[in-house]
N, C-alpha and C positions, 0 to 999 in steps of 0.2 A: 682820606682821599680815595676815590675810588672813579672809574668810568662809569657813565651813565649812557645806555642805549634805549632810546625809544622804540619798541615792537608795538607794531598792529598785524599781526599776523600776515601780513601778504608776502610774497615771494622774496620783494626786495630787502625786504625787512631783516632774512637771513643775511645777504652780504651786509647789511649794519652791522649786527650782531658779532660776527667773523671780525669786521674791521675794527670794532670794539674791543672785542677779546685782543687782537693784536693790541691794540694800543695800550691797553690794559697791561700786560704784559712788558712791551717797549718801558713801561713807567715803572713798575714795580707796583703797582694797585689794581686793587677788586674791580673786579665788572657785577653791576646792577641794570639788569633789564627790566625795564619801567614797561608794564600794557594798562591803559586807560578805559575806563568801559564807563558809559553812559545809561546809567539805570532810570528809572521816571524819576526820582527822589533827585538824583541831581539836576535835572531840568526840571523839576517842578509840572506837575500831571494835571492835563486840561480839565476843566469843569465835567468833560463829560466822560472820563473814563476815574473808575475808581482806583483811589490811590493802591500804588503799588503792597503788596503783601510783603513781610519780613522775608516768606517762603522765599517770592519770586528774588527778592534782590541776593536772598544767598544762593540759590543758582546761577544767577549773574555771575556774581564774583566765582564760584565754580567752573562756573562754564569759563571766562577768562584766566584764570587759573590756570585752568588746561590747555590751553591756545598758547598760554605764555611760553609752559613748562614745554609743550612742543615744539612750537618754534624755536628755541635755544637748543632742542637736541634736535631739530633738523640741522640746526647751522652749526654746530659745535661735535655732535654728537653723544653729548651729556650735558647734563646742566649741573655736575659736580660742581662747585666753587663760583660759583653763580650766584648773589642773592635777587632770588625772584620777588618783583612787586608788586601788584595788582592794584589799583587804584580806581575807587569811582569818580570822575570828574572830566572835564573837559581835558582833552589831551592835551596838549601846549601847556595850558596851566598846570596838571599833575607834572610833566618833565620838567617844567621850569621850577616846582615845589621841591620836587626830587632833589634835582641837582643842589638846589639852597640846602636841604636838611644835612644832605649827604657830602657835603662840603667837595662838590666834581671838581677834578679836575679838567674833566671832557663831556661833553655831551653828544652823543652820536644819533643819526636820526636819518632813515631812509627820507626821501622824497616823491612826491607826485607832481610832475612838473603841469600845468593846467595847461589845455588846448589851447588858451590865445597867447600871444603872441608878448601882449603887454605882462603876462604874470607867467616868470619862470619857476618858480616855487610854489609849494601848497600853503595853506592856512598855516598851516602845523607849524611849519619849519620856517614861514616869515614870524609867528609870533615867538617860538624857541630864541632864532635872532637877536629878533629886538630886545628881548627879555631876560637871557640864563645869564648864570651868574659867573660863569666862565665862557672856553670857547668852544664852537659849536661847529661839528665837523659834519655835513649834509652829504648822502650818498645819493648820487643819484639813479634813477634806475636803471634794473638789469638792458643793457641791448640799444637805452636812447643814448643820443651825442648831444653833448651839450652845447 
């Protein structure tokens, strides 16, 4: 059993993280911070640009790597006892994959609430919803009222 928090590196992604580690704790279970990264190879690379290199996609995962492992020690201070996870694929899908393998019992997930009016959540965090395989705790952003 363990918490699952979704990071994409942005500000508010540290208060997930935080409120993660809390919960985590509150339970008696590991926290796994999940970052998702989008290479050509998972989206599939248009006719006119040549497919991605082995090079390029392991710098990907490098480069996210290091986003990940930073933002847990902005929000934490360390990323001691942390299992970090890097994944290439569409975000939603990788957190919802996560939390299935890792048998969650929380899934935590900043949000981006969209300018209109009719949609108060992001992509990410309606398809988390509909989909993980436990329950799903959505932080909203730093400073907006919901």
């Amino acid at each position: 059993m363990t918490v699952v928090v979704g990071v994409d590196g942005s500000p508010d992604s540290c208060a997930a993280i935080r409120l993660a580690s809390q919960e985590a704790a509150y339970r008696g279970v590991g926290l796994a911070a999940v970052m998702a990264y989008i290479s050509d190879s998972t989206l599939g690379t248009p006719a006119a640009r040549p497919i991605a290199t082995p090079k390029a996609m392991v710098e990907q995962r490098k480069t996210a790597e290091s986003a990940l492992r930073q933002a847990v020690t902005d929000a934490l201070g360390s990323d001691d006892g942390v299992a970090l996870r890097v994944e290439s694929g569409v975000p939603g899908r990788v957190l919802v994959h996560t939390a299935r393998v890792l048998d969650a019992d929380l899934v935590v997930l900043a949000t981006r609430r969209e300018h209109t009016p009719s949609r108060l959540l992001g992509a990410v965090s309606q398809y988390v919803l509909r989909s993980a395989p436990c329950p799903v705790l959505v932080v909203p952003e730093a400073g907006k009222e919901l």
